[in-house]
N, C-alpha and C positions, 0 to 999 in steps of 0.2 A: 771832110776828108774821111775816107774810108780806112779802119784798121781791121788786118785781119787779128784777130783775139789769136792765132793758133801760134800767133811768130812770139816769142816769149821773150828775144832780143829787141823789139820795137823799143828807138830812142821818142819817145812824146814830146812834140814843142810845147814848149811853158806854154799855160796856161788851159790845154788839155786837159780833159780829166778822164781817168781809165776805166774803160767798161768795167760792168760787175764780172766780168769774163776773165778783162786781164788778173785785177785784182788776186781773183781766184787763184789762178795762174801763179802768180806771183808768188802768192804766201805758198803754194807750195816747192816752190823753186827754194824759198828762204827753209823752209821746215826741211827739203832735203840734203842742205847742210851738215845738219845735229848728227854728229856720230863719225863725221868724216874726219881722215886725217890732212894735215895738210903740208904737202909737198915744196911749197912756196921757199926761197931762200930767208933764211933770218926766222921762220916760221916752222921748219925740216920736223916734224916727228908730232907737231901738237894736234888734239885734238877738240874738233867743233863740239862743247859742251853744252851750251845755249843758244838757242835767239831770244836775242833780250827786244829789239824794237827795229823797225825799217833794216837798214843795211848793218848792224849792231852786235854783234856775238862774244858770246864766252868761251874763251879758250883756255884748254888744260896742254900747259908748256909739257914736255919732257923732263924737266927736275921736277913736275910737279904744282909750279907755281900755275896761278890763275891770273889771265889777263884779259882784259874788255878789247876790242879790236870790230874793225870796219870790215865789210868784202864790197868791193865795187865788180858787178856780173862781168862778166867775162864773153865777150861776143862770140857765137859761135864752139862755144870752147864744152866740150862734151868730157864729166868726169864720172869715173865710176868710183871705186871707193876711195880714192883720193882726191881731193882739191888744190890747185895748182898754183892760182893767181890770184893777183884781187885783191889780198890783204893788205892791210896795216894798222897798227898801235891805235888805238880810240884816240884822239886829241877831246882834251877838256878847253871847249872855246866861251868865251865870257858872251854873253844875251847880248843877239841886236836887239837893238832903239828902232 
C-alpha cells in the first residue's frame, strides 16, 4: 500500500508501521501543541504546557492547577493559536497481561 507521507491525517491499519517521513511529521504536529490554549468545552482557557509522551500532555488549568490529559488529532481540523478538540483527562489504566 502506498502512503502519501504529506497527508498528516492518514488512519494506519494495525500492524503498519510509519515511514521515517510520517514519524517526523508527527512529532511535529504533537511539538505544535506546546503553548496553545485550548478552546474545548470543560477544558475553555488552559494551556498546552508539555508533551510528555505519544498523545500525552500537560496542562496549565485557569485557577492554575496542572493536569496530565490525552488529545486524540482531529481530522482535517486546522487550528491556529487555539486548540479545539481532542481532549480529555489522562486515565491511570492498570498493565495488560
Amino acid at each position: 500500500m502506498k502512503v502519501d507521507s504529506r497527508n498528516s491525517s492518514y488512519a494506519r491499519p494495525r500492524g503498519h508501521r510509519l515511514t521515517a517521513e510520517q514519524r517526523a511529521q508527527f512529532a511535529r504536529e504533537r511539538r505544535a501543541l506546546v503553548g496553545k490554549i485550548i478552546s474545548q468545552e470543560g477544558f475553555q482557557g488552559a494551556l498546552v504546557v508539555e508533551h510528555i509522551r505519544g498523545s500525552q500532555y500537560l496542562l496549565r488549568m485557569p485557577d492554575g492547577t496542572e493536569v496530565f490529559a490525552s488529545h486524540k488529532k482531529q481530522k482535517g481540523v486546522v487550528n491556529g493559536p487555539l486548540t479545539s478538540a481532542g481532549w480529555s483527562l489522562w486515565e491511570e489504566r492498570g498493565r495488560r497481561r
